[in-house]
C-alpha positions as CSV (number, residue, x, y, z in Angstrom):
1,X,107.1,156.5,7.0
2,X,108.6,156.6,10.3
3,X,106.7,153.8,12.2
4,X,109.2,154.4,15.5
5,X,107.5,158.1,15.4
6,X,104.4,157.5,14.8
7,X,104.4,154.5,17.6
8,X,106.3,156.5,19.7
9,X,103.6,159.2,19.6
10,X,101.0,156.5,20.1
11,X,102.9,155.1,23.2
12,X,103.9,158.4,25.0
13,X,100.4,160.1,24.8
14,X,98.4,156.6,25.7
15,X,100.7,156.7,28.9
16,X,99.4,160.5,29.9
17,X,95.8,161.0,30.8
18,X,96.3,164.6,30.1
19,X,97.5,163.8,26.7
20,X,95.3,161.3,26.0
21,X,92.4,164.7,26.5
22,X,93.9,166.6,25.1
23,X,94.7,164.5,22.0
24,X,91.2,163.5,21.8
25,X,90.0,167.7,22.2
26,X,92.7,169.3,20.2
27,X,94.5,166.4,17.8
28,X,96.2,168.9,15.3
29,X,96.9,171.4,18.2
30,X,98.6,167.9,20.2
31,X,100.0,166.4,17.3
32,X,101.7,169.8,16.3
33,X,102.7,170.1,19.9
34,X,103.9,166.6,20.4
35,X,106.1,166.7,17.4
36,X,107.5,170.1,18.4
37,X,108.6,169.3,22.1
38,X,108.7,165.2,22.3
39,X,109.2,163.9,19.2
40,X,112.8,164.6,19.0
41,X,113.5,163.2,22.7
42,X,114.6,160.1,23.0
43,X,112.1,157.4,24.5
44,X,113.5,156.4,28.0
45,X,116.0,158.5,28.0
46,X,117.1,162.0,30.1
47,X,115.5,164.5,28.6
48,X,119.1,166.3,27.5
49,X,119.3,163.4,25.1
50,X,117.9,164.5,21.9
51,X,117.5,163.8,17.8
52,X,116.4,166.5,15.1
53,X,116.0,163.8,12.0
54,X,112.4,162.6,12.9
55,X,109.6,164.1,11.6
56,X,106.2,162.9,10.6
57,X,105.0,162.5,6.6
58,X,102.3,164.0,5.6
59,X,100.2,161.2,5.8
60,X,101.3,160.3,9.2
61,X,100.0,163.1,10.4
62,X,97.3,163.5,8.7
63,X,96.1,160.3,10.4
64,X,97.0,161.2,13.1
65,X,94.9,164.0,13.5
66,X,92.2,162.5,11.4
67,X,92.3,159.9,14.7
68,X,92.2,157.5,11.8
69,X,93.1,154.1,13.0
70,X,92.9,152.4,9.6
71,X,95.3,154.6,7.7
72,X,97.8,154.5,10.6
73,X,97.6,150.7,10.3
74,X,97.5,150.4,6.5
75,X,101.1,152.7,7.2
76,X,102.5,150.3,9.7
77,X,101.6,151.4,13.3
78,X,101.3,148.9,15.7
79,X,97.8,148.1,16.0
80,X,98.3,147.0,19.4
81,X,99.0,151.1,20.3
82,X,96.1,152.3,18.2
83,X,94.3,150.2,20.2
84,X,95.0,150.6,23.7
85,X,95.1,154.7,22.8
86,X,92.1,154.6,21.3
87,X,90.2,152.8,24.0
88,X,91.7,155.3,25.9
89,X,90.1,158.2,24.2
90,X,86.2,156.7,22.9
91,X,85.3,154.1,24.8
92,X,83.6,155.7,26.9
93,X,81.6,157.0,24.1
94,X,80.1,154.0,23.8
95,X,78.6,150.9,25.4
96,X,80.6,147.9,27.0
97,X,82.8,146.8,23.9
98,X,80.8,148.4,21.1
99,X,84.3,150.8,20.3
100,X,86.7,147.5,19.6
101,X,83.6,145.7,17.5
102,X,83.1,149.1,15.8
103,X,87.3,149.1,15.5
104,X,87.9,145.5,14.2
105,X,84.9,146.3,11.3
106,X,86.4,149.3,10.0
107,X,89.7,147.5,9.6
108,X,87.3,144.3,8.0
109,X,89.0,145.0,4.6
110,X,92.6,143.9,5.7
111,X,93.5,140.8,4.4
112,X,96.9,139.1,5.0
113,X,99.6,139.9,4.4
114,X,99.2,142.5,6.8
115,X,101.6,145.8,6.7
116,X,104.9,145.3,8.3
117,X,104.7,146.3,12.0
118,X,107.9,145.7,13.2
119,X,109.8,148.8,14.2
């Protein structure tokens, strides 16, 4: 797994309102189009800098476009990013913190050691 990636994707589209619709409208279409055009530029960098090595598994981006927290988790995103993304995208689906209760309970089944979030 490339955890950078996938947290890189998590970080770059929580930072876009656009993105962040059209992530939550279209996931494969924004996943397919993030990895095409972003996923290869380097974060904080001029866009002529660029890498061609990084791509996501298929379980990454299955996950991704599943907008499945848990699994990108149990792979070692930061949870922090699925978070704050997530919000983002659902809250507003729901009442005043009913999303992060209904987020920490489907993640209830994670016991210590946790997966290795460093990056």
């Amino acid at each position: 797994m490339s955890k950078y990636l996938v947290d890189k994707f998590l970080y770059t589209v929580d930072r876009d309102p656009e993105l962040v619709e059209r992530y939550r409208e279209d996931p494969a279409g924004t996943v397919a189009w993030w990895q095409q055009h972003l996923a290869g530029t380097l974060l904080n960098c001029h866009q002529a800098e660029q890498t061609t090595w990084l791509s996501f598994t298929p379980q990454e981006h299955r996950a991704l476009v599943e907008h499945d927290h848990v699994r990108l988790f149990e792979l070692g995103a930061h949870p922090f990013l699925t978070l704050t993304l997530f919000i983002a995208m659902f809250e507003r689906d729901h009442g005043p913190l009913e999303y992060q209760l209904a987020y920490a309970r489907a993640m209830d089944h994670l016991h210590l050691p946790y997966p290795d979030i460093a990056t």
